[in-house]
C-alpha positions, -999 to +999 in steps of 0.1 A: +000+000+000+015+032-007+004+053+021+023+029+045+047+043+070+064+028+091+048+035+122+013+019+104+035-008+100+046-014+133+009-009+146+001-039+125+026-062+148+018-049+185-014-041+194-018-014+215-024-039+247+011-053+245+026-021+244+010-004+274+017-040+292+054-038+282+054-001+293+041-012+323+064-037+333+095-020+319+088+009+342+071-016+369+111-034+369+131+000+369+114+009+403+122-018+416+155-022+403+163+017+414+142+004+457+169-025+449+199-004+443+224+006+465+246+026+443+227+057+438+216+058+405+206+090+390+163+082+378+155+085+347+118+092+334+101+065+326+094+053+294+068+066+275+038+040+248+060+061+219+092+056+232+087+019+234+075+014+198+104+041+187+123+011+211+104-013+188+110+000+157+149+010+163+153-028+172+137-041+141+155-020+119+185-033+138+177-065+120+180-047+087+211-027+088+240-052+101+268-034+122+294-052+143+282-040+177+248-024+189+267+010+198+280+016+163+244+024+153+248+057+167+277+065+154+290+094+147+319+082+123+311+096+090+321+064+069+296+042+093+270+069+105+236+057+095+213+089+111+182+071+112+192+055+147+204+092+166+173+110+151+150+082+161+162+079+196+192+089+219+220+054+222+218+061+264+177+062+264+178+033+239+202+011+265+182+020+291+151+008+278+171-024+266+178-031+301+149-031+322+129-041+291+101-067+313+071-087+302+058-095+334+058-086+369+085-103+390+065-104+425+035-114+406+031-151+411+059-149+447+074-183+433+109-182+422+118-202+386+144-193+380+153-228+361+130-212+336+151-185+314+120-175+295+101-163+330+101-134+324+082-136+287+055-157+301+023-140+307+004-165+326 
């Protein structure tokens, strides 16, 4: 369709439910990573429904454009700059995200699996 973007795109793959849940429990697992945290991290603002599908969209593009490492998509190196991924969103917000990026609540269930690696995905 020509009047595609990629946003519309993107809206065709993640319904609006699973961003606001993974908004949720990104933000849901920073708290208590920063109640956690001993070594007085600076708080950042939590994310946003359009920062996680910029988050979304940066990653899948990721997919597309093949660099040797994850931080030389923002670089600023002439010969490998690719702008899309600065414009888009800043490489510290992006890692930030990427880090505390949850599906589900931790303390939800109190039962700890943690022979299970894909806990944290599961919804039920």
């Amino acid at each position: 369709m020509s009047e595609s973007t990629p946003l519309s795109v993107l809206l065709l793959l993640f319904s609006v439910q699973i961003i606001t849940l993974l908004v949720v429990e990104t933000n849901c697992y920073y708290h208590q990573f920063l109640e956690n945290s001993d070594d007085g991290h600076s708080p950042e603002r939590e994310v946003t429904e359009a920062e996680m599908f910029a988050f979304l969209a940066l990653t899948l593009q990721i997919g597309h454009t093949v660099q040797g490492r994850l931080e030389v998509y923002w670089t600023k190196v002439e010969q490998l700059r690719t702008p899309f991924y600065g414009q888009t969103m800043a490489r510290a917000r992006y890692y930030n995200i990427l880090r505390f990026l949850h599906f589900t609540d931790n303390n939800r269930n109190g039962v700890d699996r943690t022979d299970d690696r894909l806990e944290n995905m599961r919804l039920v």
